[in-house]
DODORO-603142 format. One record per residue (C-alpha): residue number from 1; residue in three letters; y, z, x. Coordinates in Angstrom, 1 decimal, padded with zeros to 4 digits. Example, Ala and Ser with C-alpha at 12.3 -4.5 7.8 and 13.67 -1.06 7.14 Angstrom:
BEGIN
num;residu;yy;zz;xx
1;ala;-004.5;007.8;012.3
2;ser;-001.1;007.1;013.7
***
This chain:
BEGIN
num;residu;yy;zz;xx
1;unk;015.2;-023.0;004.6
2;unk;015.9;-019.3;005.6
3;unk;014.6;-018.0;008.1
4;unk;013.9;-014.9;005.9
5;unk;012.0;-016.5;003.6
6;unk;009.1;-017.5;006.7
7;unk;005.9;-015.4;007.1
8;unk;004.9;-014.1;010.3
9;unk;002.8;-016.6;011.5
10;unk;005.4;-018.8;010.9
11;unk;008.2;-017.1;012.6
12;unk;005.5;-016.8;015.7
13;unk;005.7;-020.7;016.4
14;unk;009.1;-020.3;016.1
15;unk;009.6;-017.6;018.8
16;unk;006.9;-019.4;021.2
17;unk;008.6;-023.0;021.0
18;unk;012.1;-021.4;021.5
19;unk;013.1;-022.8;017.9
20;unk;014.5;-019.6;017.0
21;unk;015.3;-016.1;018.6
22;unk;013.9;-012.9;017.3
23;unk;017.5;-011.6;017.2
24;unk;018.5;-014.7;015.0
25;unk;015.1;-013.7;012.9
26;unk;015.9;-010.3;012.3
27;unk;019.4;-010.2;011.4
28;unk;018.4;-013.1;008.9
29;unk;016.6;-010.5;007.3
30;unk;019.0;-007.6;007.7
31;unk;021.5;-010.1;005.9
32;unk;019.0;-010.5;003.6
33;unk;018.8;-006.8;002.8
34;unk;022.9;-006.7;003.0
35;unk;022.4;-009.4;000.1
36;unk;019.7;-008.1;-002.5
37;unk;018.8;-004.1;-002.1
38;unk;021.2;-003.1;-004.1
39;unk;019.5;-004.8;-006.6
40;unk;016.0;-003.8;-005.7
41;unk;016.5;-000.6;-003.9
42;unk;013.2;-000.8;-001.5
43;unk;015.4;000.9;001.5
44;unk;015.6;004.7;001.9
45;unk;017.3;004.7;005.3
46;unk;017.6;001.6;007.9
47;unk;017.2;001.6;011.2
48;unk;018.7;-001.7;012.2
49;unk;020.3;-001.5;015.7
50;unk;017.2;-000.4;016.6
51;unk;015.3;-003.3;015.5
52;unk;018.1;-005.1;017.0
53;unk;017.7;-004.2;020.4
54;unk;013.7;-004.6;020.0
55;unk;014.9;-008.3;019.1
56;unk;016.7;-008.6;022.1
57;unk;014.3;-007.6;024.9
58;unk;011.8;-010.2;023.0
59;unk;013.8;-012.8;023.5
60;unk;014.3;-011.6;027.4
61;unk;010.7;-012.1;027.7
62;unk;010.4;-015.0;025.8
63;unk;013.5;-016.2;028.1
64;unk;011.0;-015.1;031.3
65;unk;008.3;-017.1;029.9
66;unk;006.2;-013.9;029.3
67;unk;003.2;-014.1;026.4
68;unk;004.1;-011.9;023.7
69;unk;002.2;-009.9;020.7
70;unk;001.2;-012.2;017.7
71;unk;004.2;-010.0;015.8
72;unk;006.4;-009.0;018.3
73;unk;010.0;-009.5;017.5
74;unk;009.6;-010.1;013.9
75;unk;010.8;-007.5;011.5
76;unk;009.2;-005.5;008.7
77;unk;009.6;-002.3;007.1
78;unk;007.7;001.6;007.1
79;unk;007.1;003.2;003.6
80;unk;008.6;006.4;004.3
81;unk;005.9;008.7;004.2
82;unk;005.0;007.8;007.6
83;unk;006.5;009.7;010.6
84;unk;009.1;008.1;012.7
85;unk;010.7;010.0;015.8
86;unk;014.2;011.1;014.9
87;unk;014.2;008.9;012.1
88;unk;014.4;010.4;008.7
89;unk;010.7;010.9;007.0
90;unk;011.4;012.3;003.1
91;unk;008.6;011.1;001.4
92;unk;011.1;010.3;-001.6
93;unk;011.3;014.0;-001.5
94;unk;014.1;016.5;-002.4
95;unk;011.7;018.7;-000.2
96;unk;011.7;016.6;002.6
97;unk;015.3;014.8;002.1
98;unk;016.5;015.9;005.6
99;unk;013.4;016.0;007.9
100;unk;013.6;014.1;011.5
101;unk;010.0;014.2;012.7
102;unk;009.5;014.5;016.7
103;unk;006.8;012.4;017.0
104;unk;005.9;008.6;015.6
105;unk;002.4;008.5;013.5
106;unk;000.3;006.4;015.7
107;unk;000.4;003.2;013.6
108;unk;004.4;003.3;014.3
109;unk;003.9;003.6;017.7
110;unk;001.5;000.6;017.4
111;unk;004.0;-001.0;016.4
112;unk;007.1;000.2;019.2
113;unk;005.0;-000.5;021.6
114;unk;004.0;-004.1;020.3
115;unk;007.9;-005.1;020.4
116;unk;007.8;-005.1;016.3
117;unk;011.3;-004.3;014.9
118;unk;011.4;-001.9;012.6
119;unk;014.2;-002.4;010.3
120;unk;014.0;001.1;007.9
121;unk;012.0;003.6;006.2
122;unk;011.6;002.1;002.4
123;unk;011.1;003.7;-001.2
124;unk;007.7;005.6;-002.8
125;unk;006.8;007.7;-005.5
126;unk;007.1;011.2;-004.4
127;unk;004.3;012.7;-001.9
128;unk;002.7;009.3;-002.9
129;unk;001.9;010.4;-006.5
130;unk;002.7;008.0;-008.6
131;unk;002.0;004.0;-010.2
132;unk;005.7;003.0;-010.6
133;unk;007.8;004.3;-007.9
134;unk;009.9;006.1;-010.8
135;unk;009.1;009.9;-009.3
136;unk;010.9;008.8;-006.0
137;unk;013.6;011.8;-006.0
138;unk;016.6;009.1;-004.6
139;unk;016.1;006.1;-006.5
140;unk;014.4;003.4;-008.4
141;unk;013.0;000.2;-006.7
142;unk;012.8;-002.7;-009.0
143;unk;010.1;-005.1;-009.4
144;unk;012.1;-008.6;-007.7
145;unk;010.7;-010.9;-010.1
146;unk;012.0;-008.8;-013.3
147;unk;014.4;-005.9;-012.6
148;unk;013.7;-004.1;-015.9
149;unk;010.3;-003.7;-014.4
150;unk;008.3;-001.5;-012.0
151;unk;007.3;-002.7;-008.7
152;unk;004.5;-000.4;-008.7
153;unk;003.6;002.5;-006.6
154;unk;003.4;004.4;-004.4
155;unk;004.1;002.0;-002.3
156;unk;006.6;000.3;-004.8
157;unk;009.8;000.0;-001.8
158;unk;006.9;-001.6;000.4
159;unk;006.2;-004.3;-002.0
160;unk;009.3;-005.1;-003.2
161;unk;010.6;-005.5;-000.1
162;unk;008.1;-008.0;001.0
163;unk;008.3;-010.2;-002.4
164;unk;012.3;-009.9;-001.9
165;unk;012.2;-010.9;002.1
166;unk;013.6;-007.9;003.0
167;unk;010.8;-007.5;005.4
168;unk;008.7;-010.0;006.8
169;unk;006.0;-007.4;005.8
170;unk;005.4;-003.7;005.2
171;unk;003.1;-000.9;005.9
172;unk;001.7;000.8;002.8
173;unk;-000.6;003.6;001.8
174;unk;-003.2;003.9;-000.4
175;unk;-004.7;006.9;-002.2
176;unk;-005.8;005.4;-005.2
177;unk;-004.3;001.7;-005.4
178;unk;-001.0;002.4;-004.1
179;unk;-001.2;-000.4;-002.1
180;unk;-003.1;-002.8;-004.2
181;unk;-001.3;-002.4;-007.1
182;unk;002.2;-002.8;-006.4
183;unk;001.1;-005.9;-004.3
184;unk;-000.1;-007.3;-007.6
185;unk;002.5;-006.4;-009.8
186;unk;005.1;-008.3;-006.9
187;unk;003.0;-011.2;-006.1
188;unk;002.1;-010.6;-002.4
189;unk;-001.2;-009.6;-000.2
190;unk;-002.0;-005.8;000.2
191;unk;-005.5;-004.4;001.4
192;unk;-006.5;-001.1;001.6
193;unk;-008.8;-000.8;004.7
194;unk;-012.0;001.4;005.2
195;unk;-011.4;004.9;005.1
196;unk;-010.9;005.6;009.1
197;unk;-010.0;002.3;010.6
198;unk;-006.7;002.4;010.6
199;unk;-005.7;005.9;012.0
200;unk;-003.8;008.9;009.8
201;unk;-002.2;010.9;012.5
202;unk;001.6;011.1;011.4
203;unk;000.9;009.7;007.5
204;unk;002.3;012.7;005.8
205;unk;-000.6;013.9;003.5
206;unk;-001.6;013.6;000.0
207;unk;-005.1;013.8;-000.3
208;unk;-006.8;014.0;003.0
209;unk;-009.8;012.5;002.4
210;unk;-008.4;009.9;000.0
211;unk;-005.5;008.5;002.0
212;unk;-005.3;005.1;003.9
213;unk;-002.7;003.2;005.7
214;unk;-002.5;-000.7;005.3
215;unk;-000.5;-003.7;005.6
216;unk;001.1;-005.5;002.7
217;unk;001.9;-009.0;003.6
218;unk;003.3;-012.4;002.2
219;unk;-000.3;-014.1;002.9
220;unk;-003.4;-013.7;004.1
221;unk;-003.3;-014.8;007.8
222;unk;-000.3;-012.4;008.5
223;unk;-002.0;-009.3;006.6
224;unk;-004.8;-010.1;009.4
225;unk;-002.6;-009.9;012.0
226;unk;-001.4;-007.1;011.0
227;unk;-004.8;-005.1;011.2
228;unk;-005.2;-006.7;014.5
229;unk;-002.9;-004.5;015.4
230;unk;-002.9;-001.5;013.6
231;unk;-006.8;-000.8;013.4
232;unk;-008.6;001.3;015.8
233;unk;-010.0;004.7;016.9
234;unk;-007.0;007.8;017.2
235;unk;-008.6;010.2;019.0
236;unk;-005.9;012.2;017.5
237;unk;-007.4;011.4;014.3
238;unk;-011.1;013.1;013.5
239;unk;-011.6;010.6;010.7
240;unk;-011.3;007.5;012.7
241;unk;-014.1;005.8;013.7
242;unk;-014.7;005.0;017.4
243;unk;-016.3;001.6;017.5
244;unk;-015.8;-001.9;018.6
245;unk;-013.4;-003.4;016.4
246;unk;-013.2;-006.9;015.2
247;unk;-010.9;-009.4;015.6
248;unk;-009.8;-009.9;012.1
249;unk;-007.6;-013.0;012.5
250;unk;-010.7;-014.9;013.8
251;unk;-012.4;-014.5;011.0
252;unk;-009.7;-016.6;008.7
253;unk;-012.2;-019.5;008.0
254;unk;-011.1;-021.5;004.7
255;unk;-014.9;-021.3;003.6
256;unk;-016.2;-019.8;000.3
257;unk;-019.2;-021.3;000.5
258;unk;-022.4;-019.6;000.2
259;unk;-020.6;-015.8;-000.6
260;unk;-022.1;-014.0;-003.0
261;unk;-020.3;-012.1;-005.2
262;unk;-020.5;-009.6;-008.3
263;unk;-019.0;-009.1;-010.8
264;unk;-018.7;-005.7;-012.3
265;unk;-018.6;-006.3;-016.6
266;unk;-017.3;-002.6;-016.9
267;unk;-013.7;-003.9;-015.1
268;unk;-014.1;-006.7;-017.2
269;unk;-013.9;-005.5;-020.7
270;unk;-011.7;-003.0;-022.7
271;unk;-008.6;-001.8;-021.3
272;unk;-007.9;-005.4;-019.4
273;unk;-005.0;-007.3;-021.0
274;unk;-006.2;-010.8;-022.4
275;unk;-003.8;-012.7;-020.0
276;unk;-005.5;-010.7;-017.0
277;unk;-008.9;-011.4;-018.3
278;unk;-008.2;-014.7;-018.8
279;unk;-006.7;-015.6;-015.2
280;unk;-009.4;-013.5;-013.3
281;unk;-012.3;-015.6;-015.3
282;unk;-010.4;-018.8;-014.0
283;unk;-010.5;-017.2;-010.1
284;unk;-014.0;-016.9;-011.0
285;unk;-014.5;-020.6;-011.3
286;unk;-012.7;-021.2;-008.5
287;unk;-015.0;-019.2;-006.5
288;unk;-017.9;-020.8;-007.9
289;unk;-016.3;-024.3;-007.6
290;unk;-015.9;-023.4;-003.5
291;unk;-019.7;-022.8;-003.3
292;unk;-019.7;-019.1;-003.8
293;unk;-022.1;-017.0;-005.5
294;unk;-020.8;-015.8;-008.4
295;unk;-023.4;-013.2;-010.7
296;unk;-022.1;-010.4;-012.9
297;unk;-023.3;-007.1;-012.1
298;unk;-022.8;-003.3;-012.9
299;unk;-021.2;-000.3;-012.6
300;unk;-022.1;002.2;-015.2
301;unk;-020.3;005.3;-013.6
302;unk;-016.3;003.4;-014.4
303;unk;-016.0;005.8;-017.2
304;unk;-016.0;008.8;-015.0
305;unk;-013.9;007.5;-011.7
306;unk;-010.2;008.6;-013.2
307;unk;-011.8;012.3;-013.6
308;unk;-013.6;012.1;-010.3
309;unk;-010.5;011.2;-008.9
310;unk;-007.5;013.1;-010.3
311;unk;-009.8;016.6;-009.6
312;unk;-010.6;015.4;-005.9
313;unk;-007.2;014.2;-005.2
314;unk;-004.4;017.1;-007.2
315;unk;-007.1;019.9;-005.5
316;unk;-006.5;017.9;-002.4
317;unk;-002.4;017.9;-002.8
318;unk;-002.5;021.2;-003.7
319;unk;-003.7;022.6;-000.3
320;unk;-001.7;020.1;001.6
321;unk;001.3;020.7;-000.4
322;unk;000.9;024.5;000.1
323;unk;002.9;024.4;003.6
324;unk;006.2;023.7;001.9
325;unk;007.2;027.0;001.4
326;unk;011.1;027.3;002.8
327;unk;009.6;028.8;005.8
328;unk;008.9;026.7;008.3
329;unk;010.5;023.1;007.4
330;unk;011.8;021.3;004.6
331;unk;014.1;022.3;001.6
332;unk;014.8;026.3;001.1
333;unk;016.5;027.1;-001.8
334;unk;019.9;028.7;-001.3
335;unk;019.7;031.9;-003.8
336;unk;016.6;034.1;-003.6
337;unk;016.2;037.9;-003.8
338;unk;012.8;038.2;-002.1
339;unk;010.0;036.4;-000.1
340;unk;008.2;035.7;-003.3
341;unk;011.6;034.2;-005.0
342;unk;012.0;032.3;-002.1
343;unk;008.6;030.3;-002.2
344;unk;009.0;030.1;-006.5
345;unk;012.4;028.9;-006.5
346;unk;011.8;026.5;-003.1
347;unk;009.3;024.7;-004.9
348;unk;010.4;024.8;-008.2
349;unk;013.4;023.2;-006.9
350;unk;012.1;020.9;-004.3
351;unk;009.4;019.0;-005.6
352;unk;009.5;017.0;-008.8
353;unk;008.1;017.3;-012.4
354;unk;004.7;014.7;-011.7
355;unk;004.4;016.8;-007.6
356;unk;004.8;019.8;-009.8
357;unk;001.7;018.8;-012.5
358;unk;-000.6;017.7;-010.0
359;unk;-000.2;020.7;-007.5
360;unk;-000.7;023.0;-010.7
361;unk;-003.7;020.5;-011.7
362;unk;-004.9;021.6;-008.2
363;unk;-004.5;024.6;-007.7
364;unk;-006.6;025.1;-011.4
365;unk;-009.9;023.0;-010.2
366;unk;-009.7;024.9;-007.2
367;unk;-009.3;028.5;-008.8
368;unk;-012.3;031.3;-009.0
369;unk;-014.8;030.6;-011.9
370;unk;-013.6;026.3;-012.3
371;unk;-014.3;025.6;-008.7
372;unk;-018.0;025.0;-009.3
373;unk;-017.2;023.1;-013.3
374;unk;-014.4;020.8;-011.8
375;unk;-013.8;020.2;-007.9
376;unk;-018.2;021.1;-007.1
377;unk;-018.8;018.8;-010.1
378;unk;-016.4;015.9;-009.3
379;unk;-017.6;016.1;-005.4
380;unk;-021.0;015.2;-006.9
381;unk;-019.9;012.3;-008.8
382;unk;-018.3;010.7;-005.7
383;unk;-021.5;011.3;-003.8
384;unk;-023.1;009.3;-007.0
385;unk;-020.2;006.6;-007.1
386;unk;-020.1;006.1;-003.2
387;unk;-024.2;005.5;-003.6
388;unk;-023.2;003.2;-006.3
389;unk;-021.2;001.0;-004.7
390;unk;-023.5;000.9;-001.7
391;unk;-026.5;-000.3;-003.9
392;unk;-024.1;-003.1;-005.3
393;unk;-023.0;-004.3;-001.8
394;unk;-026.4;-004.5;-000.5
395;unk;-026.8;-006.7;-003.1
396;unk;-023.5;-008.7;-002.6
397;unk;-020.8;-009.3;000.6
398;unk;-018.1;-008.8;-002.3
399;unk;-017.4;-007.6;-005.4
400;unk;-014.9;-009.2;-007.5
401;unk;-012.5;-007.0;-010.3
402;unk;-008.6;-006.9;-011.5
403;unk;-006.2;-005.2;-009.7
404;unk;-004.8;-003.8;-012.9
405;unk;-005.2;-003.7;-016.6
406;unk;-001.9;-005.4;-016.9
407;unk;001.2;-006.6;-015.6
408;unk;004.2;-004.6;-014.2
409;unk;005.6;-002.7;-017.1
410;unk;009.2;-001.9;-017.9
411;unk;011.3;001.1;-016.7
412;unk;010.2;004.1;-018.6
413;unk;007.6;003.0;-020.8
414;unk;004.6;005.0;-019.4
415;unk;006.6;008.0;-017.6
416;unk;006.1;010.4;-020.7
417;unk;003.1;009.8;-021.0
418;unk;000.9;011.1;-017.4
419;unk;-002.5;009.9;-019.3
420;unk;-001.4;006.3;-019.8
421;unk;000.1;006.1;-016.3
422;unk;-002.7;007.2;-014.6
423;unk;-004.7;004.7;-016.6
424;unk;-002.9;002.2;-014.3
425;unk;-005.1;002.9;-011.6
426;unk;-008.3;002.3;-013.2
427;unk;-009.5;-000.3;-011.5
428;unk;-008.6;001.0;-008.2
429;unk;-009.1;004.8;-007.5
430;unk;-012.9;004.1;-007.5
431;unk;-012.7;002.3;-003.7
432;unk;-010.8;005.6;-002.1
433;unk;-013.6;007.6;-003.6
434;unk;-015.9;005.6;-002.3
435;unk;-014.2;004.6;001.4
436;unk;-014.7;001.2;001.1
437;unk;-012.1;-001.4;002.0
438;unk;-010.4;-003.7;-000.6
439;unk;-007.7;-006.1;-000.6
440;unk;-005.2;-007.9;-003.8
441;unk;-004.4;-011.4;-003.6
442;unk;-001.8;-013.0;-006.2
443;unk;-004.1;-015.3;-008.1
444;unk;-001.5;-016.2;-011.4
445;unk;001.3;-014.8;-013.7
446;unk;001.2;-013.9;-017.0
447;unk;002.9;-016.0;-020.1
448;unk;006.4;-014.3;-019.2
449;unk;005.7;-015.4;-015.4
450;unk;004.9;-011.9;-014.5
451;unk;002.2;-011.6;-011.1
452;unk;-001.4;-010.9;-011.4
453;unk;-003.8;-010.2;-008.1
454;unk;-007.5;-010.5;-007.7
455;unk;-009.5;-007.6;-006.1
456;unk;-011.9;-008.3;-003.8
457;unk;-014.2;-005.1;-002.6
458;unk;-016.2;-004.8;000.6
459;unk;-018.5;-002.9;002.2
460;unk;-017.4;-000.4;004.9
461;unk;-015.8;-002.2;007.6
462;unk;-016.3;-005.0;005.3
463;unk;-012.8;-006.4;006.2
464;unk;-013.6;-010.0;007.9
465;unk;-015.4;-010.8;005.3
466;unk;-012.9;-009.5;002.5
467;unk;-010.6;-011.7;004.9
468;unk;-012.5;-015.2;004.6
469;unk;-012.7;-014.9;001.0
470;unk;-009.3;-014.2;000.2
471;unk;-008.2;-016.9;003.1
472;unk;-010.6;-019.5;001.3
473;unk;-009.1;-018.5;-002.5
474;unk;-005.4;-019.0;-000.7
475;unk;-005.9;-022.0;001.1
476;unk;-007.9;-023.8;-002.0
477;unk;-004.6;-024.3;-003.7
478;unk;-005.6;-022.2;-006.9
479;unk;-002.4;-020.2;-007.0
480;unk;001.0;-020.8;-005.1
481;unk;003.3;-017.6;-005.6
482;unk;006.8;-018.6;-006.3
483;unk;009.4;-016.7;-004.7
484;unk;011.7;-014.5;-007.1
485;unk;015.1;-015.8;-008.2
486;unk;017.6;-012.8;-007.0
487;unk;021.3;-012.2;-007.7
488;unk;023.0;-011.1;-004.5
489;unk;024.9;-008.1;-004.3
490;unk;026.4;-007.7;-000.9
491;unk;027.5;-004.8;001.1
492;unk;023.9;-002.6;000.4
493;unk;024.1;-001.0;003.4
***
């Protein structure tokens, strides 16, 4: 077997017994990469004699008989809207296409300072904005398990690159799915923490109070070590909570038993493909057959999360996305006659057609005389929905919902129409409005082998016990993912 192919946990015992070095483990991946991105396309840039050299002072300590991190010396990948010093951060942006940030966003430095190679800065829908990765200004990543088909987005290059092992695993972010839904459409583990436990400083923003870094991971155990080491109060962050954090790999017990969990019927019903239905109803069982809990309950608000959403999160984008002027950083067009050319033709030319459409979107909710009918309005609802989903979780330690309607779709068929793409996220936006953490486990494929994942919904700082469960479901033997079958291409990079 590879080495590649190993999880973290995995390559761990591996590095502490001496069985294999962390420079052996990393450029096993970096061939890996070499082999299969041209196919996929999850890299942006690559970073690999750093990682390299990370690699090597590992194994000098391993060498001294020093204890190291639970992840040090094994190498994953940044989605590239995440700030990395004198590395390229574009955001998939024309705007951003030659920005070299001077500083790491804390999560990165987590990571530097935990001895974590980082092999490159990989592929998103522009600004984040986006179900398919298709808006990403360079490139399209494919979905490894069909190329004529999306990975999913934002964090499409993050996905991909874990279901291809091109990265052991890869940090996300999640505005409204963007993690959980291209971790379903690939077949791999994604969870979007509680708003404020993982820290934002250095995650270039979207929508402010939407926006969440996480880990997406081959399994279960690894996605918990990963939050070991990424969660935590930033006091450069004012939205990150300052309390005593867990340790989330302890709480990987391979126990259903005695969870209670609802399920919502509105997730349940219209919009959900039958082959989705059918395999979530089946994880149901399983649940129940593990000694869990297992009652359907309700949301009646579903109907109105998408428009809750897409008012809080474009007026959001469009404030944030006001800085990118041709002033102070970023793209400036070349041929202007005045200041007010400059900033028209800067941004026209910069940012692309769905940046564009939600800035507008924005900048229209936001505007004198619809502030108070859309953005007041929509800050409401979440106020309701966020009440909502408290009521249910007092009621339950998890709730229990598709990732997605469907499966990954193919190239194309949903880019020309915004409406039916932002459908995709139906199933997710609603846990960003409401700040609670969730996580997507692969739980089946579709009748053309195609990946489904289960979503499991916590309360706020919920995430040990979003853990167990998803552990227990893993462990029970329900659903093995199969690794995707991948012609090699060589010379990538």
């Amino acid at each position: 077997m590879e080495l590649y192919t190993l999880t973290a946990s995995e390559m761990h015992e591996l590095l502490k017994t001496k069985k294999a070095s962390s420079v052996e483990i990393t450029n096993s991946v970096i061939g890996r990469i070499d082999d299969v991105d041209a196919t996929i396309g999850s890299f942006l840039s690559s970073t690999f004699d750093s990682a390299l050299d990370t690699a090597k002072t590992v194994d000098e300590k391993i060498a001294r008989n020093e204890k190291i991190a639970p992840l040090a010396g094994i190498p994953m990948a940044v989605k590239d809207n995440m700030c990395t010093k004198g590395v390229k951060t574009t955001c998939a942006s024309r705007m951003l296409e030659n920005y070299i940030p001077m500083y790491d966003a804390d999560v990165v430095a987590k990571l530097k300072k935990a001895d974590v190679p980082i092999l490159g800065k990989v592929n998103m829908d522009e600004f984040a904005m986006g179900s398919s990765t298709e808006t990403s200004y360079f490139k399209k990543t494919r979905n490894p398990h069909n190329i004529e088909r999306i990975p999913g987005g934002s964090s499409g290059g993050s996905a991909a690159a874990v279901c291809a092992d091109e990265a052991v695993y890869a940090l996300g972010s999640d505005t409204g799915g963007s993690i959980r839904q291209p971790s379903s459409h690939c077949g791999v583990v994604g969870l979007k923490p509680t708003y404020g436990v993982v820290s934002r400083f250095g995650l270039v923003a979207f929508a402010s109070s939407l926006d969440q870094i996480g880990p997406i991971t081959k399994n279960v155990a690894d996605c918990a070590k990963v939050m070991d080491l990424i969660a935590g109060h930033d006091e450069k962050d004012s939205t990150s909570f300052n309390i005593d954090y867990p340790n989330y790999s302890a709480n990987l017990i391979p126990d259903a038993k005695g969870l209670k969990i609802g399920v919502p019927r509105e997730y349940m019903g219209k919009g959900i493909s039958e082959d989705v239905s059918a395999v979530i109803k089946n994880v149901i069982k399983q649940y129940e057959d593990m000694g869990a809990i297992v009652e359907e309950t309700s949301l009646p608000l579903t109907d109105y999360y998408l428009a809750a959403y897409y008012i809080i999160a474009c007026a959001e984008a469009s404030s944030n996305l006001a800085r990118y002027d041709g002033i102070k950083y970023g793209y400036r067009t070349k041929d202007f006659s005045d200041l007010t050319d400059l900033y028209k033709k800067t941004r026209s030319e910069g940012f692309g057609d769905e940046v564009k459409r939600r800035i507008i979107l924005g900048t229209y909710v936001l505007s004198s005389g619809y502030y108070d009918a859309y953005y007041k309005k929509a800050q409401q609802v979440r106020t309701i929905i966020r009440n909502g989903f408290s009521d249910e979780l007092d009621k339950y330690d998890l709730l229990l919902t598709p990732v997605t309607p469907d499966v990954a779709f193919k190239f194309g068929e949903k880019s020309s129409d915004p409406i039916t793409m932002y459908l995709e996220d139906i199933c997710t936006v609603s846990i960003n409005i409401a700040g609670v953490p969730a996580i997507s486990v692969p739980c089946g494929v579709n009748r053309e082998n195609l990946p489904i994942g289960v979503q499991l919904i916590g309360k706020h700082f919920g995430e040990p016990t979003l853990l167990r469960a998803a552990y227990a479901f893993e462990q029970s033997g329900f659903f093995t993912p199969q690794k995707p079958q991948i012609k090699s291409v060589k010379g990538s990079k």
